[in-house]
C-alpha positions as CSV (number, residue, x, y, z in Angstrom):
1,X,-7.3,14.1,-40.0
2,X,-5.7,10.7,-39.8
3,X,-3.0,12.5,-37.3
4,X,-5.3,13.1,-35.0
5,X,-7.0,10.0,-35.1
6,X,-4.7,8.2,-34.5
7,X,-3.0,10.4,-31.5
8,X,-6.7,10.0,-30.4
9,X,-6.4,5.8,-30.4
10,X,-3.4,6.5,-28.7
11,X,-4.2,8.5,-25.8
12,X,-7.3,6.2,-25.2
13,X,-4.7,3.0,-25.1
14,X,-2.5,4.8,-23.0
15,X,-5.8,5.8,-20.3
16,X,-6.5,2.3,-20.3
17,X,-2.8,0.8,-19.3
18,X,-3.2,3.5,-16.6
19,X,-6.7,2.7,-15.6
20,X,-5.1,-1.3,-15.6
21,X,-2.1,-0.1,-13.3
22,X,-4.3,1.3,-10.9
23,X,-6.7,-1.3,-10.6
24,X,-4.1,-3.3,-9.4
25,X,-3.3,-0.7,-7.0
26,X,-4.8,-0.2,-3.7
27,X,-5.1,1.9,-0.3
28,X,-6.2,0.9,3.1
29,X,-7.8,3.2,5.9
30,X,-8.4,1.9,9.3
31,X,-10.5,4.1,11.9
32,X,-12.1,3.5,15.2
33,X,-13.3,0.1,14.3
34,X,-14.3,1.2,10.8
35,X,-11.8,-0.4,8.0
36,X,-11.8,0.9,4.0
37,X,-10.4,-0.9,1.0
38,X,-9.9,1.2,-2.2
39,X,-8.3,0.3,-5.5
40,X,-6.6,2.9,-7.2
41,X,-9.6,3.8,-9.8
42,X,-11.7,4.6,-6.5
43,X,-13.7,1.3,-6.0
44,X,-14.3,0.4,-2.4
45,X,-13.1,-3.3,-2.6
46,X,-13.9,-4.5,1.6
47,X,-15.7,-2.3,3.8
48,X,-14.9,-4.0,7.4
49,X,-17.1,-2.6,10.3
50,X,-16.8,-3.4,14.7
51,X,-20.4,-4.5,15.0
52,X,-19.8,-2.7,18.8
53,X,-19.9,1.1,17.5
54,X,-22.5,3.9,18.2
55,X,-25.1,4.8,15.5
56,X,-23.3,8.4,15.3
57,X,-20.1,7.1,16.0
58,X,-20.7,4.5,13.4
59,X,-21.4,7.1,10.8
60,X,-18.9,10.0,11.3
61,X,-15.7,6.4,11.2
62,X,-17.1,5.7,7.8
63,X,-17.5,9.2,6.5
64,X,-13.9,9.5,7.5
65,X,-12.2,6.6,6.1
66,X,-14.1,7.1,2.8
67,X,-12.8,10.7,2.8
68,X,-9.5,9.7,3.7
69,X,-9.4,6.5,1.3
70,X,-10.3,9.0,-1.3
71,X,-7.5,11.3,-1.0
72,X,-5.2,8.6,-0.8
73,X,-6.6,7.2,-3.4
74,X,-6.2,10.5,-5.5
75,X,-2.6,11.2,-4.5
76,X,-1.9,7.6,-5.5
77,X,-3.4,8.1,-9.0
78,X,-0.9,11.2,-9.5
79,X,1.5,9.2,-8.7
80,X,1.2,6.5,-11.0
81,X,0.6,9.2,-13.8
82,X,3.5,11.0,-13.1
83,X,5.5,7.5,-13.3
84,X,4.1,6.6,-16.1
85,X,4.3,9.9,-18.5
86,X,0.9,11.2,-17.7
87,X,-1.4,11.5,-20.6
88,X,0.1,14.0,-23.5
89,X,-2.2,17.4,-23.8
90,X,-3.7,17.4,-20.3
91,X,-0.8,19.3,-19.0
């Protein structure tokens, strides 16, 4: 019982130096005058917008660089788990 509570502790410690690395990591998207800053656990950081875009236009840019700040986001985050070992038993 102790085993596992202490495999427990550490894969929680070894979540949180991951979650650490990726805070410090970050991804930028840039589209039609619509600009996204993500850090690597998915928080939009700066959200830049050309006051001279379209309604519609305006909408569809920042549906797109979230979408795509996401997804670099993601592959970024499989990355760094991959360099780092990945957490043990998710595999």
């Amino acid at each position: 019982m102790f085993a596992k509570l202490k495999y427990m502790k550490d894969l929680r410690s070894q979540a949180k130096t991951i979650q650490n690395v990726l805070a410090a990591e970050s991804v930028t998207v840039e589209k039609g005058g619509v600009k996204v800053i993500m850090n690597g656990n998915m928080e939009i950081i700066s959200l830049s917008i050309n006051e001279g875009l379209g309604k519609e236009s305006l909408e569809g840019m920042i549906t797109d660089c979230l979408n795509e700040a996401i997804k670099k986001t993601q592959r970024l985050m499989a990355q760094k788990m991959q360099e780092m070992g990945g957490l043990p038993g998710l595999g």
